[in-house]
C-alpha positions in Angstrom: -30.0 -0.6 7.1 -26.7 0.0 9.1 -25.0 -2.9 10.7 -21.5 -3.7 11.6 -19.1 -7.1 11.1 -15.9 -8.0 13.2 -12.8 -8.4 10.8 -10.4 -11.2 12.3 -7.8 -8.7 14.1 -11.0 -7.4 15.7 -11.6 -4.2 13.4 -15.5 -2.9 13.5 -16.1 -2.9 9.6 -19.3 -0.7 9.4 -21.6 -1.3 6.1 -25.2 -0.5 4.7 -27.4 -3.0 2.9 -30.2 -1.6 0.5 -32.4 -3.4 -1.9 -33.5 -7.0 -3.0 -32.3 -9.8 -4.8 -28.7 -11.0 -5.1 -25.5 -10.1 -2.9 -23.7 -7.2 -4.2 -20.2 -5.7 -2.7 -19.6 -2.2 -3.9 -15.7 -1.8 -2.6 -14.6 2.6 -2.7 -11.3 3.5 -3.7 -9.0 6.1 -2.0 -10.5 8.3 0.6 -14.1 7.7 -0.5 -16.9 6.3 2.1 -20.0 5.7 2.5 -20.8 9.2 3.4 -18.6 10.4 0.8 -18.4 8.9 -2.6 -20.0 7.1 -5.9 -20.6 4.1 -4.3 -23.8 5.3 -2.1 -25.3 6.6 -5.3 -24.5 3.8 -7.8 -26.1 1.0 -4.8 -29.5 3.3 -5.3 -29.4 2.6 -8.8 -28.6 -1.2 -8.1 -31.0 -1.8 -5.7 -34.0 -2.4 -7.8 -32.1 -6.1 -8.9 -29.6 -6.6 -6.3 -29.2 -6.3 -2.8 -26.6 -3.9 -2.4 -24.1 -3.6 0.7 -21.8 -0.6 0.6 -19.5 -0.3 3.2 -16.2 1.8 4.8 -13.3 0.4 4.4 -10.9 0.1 8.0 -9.5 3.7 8.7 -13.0 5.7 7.3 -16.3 6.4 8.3 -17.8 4.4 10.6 -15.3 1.6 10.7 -12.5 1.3 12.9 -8.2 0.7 12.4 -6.0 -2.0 14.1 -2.4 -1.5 13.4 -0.2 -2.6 11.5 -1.3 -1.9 7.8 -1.4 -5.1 5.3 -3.7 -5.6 2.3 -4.1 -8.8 3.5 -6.4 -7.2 6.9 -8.7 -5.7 4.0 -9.1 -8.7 2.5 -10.3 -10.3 5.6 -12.8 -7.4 6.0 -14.1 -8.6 3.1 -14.3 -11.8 3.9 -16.1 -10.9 7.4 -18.9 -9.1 5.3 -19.4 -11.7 2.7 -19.6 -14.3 5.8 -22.5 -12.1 7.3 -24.3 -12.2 3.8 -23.9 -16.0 4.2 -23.9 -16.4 0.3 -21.6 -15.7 -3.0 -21.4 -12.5 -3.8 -20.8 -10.2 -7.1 -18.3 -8.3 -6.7 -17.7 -4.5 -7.5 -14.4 -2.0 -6.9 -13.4 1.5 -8.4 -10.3 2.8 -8.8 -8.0 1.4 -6.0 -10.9 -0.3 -4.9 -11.4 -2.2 -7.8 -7.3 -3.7 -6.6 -8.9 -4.5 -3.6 -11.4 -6.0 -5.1 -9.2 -8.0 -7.5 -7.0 -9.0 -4.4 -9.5 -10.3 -2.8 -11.0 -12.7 -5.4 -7.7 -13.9 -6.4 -7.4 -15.1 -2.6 -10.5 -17.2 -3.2 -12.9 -15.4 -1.2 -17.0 -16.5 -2.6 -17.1 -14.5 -5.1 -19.2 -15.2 -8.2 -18.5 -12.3 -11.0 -16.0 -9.6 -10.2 -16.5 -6.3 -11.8 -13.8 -3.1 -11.8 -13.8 0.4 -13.1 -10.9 2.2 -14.0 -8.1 0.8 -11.5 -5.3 3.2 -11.5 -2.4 1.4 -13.2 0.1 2.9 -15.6 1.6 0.6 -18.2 3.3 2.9 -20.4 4.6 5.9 -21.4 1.1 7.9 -21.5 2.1 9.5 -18.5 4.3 9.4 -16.0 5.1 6.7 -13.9 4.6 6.5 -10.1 8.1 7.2 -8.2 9.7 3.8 -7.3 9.0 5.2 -3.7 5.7 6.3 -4.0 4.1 4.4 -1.0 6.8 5.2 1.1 6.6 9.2 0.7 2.8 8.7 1.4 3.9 7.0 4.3 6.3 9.7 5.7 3.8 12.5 4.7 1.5 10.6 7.3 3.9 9.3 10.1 5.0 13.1 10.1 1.0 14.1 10.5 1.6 16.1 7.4 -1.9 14.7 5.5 -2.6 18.1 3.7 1.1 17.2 1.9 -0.3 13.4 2.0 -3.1 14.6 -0.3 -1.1 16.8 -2.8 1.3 13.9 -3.5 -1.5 11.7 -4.2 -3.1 14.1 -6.2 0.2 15.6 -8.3 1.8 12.2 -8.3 -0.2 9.6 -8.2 -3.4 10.8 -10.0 -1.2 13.4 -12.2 -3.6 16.1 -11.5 -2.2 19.7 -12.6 -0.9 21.6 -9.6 -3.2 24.5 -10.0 -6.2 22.0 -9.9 -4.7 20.9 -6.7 -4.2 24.1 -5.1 -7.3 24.9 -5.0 -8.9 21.7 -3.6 -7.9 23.6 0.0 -11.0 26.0 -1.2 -13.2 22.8 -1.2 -16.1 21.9 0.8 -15.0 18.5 1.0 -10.8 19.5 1.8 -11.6 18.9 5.8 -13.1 15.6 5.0 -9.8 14.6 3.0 -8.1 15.1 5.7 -9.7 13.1 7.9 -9.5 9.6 6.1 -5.9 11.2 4.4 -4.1 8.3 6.5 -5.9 5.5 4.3 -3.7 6.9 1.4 -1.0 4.5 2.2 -3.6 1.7 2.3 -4.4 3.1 -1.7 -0.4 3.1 -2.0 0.0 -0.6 -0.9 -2.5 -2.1 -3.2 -1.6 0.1 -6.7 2.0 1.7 -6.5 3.5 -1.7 -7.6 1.1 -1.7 -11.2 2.3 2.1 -11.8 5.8 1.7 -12.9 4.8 1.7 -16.4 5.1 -1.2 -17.4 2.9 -4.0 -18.6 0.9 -5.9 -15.7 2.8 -8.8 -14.5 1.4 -12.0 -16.6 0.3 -14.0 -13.8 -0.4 -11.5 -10.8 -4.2 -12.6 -11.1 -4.6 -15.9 -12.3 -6.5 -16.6 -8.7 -9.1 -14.9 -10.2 -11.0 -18.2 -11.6 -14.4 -16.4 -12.2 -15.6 -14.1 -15.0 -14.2 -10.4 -14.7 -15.3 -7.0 -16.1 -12.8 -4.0 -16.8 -14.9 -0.9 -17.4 -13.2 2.5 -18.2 -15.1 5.8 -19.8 -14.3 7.0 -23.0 -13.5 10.4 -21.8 -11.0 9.7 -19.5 -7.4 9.6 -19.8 -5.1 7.2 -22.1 -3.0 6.1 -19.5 -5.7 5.0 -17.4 -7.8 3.3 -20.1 -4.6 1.3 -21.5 -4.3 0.3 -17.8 -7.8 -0.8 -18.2 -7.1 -2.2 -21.5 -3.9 -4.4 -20.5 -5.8 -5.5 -17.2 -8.1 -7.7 -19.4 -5.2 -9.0 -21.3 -3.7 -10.5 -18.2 -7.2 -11.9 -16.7 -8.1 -15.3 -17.6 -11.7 -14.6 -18.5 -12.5 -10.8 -18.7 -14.7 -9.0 -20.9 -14.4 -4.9 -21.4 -16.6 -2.3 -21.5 -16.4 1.5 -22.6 -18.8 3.6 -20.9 -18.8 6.8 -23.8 -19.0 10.4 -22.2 -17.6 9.3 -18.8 -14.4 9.6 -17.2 -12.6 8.5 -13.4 -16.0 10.6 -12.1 -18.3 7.9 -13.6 -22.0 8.9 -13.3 -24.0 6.1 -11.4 -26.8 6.0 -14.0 -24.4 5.5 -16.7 -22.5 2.6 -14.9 -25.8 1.0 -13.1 -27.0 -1.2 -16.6 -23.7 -2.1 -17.1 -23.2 -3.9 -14.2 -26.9 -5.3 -13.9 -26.1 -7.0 -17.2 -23.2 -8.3 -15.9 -24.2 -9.4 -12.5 -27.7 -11.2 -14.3 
């Protein structure tokens, strides 16, 4: 069912809850919703165990924005939809969401288990590193209304997609949609430019996080992002890893699903 919860600067966060049994959080990373994403997909496969709440983060979907911009106001988002569920929650983000989701257990929200796939950090020199002004391009590109340019940075630059591949997103169905929730690229900037300077994740950025952790990543995907992956569990003080074989950033819902329910038991 659809419902909506007040973040405290008074930002509608809209969400969806699905399912029976205990609280799950799926958190989407850049430009993804509920409409548009894995997230609606993997809570179908979730919702035989769990009761699953998917939700847009501020700035897409259904949910509302209230200047200024500060991780900190999606944090709180979280915190106003874990305050509905009235309960501890497990806790799942992918991508820049899985950042998110980090951030917001290290800030001691109720979280129980926290769970990420793939967060987009570069630690070394398997690809190139994000420019030290990443965030701030993304910013200019958007201040300027230029979020067609927004998208290509983040694509070339901060996903290290081949420009040809890129190019021709404009032919995709899915290009106008892009552009509508192209703004929140700067929120995606804020939580990860900082871990893609490549070089190992600071020691103690997450010692907040006092419950257990999962880092998944797919075998198929790319070194630098699995060595992100990789040196993320180093630097959590309880995490476990997990190697989905055959997948890659796109991971397929069925494939991740058991995973998590074995985690989230």
């Amino acid at each position: 069912m659809d419902n909506t919860v007040t973040s405290q600067d008074g930002t509608t966060i809209a969400y969806t809850r699905i399912g029976q049994g205990p609280a799950v959080i799926l958190v989407d990373g850049a430009m993804c919703h509920r409409a548009s994403g894995p997230n609606t997909p993997l809570a179908a496969e979730l919702a035989g165990s769990h009761t699953v709440y998917t939700y847009d983060r501020r700035g897409r979907g259904g949910s509302g924005d209230t200047p200024p911009f500060a991780i900190e106001r999606e944090i709180e988002d979280l915190a106003a939809l874990i305050d509905a569920i009235g309960e501890p929650v497990f806790l799942y983000g992918i991508s820049s969401g899985a950042a998110l989701a980090l951030a917001a257990t290290a800030a001691g929200l109720p979280v129980t288990k926290v769970a990420v796939y793939e967060p987009p950090f570069v630690v070394d020199g398997t690809r190139p590193p994000m420019p030290g002004d990443y965030e701030e391009r993304i910013r200019a590109f958007i201040a300027g209304d230029r979020r067609a340019d927004a998208i290509r940075y983040f694509m070339r630059t901060g996903v290290g997609l081949p420009g040809i591949m890129v190019a021709l997103m404009r032919l995709m169905p899915g290009w106008s949609g892009m552009k509508a929730v192209a703004h929140t690229l700067a929120y995606d900037a804020a939580l990860v430019a900082r871990f893609g300077q490549g070089r190992p994740l600071p020691e103690r950025e997450w010692d907040g996080v006092k419950v257990p952790a999962l880092v998944i990543d797919g075998g198929k995907s790319p070194a630098w992002i699995r060595n992100g992956a990789a040196d993320l569990a180093r630097v959590l003080p309880d995490a476990e890893t997990r190697t989905l074989e055959g997948q890659t950033h796109m991971v397929k819902p069925r494939a991740l699903a058991p995973v998590l329910k074995g985690f989230f038991r």
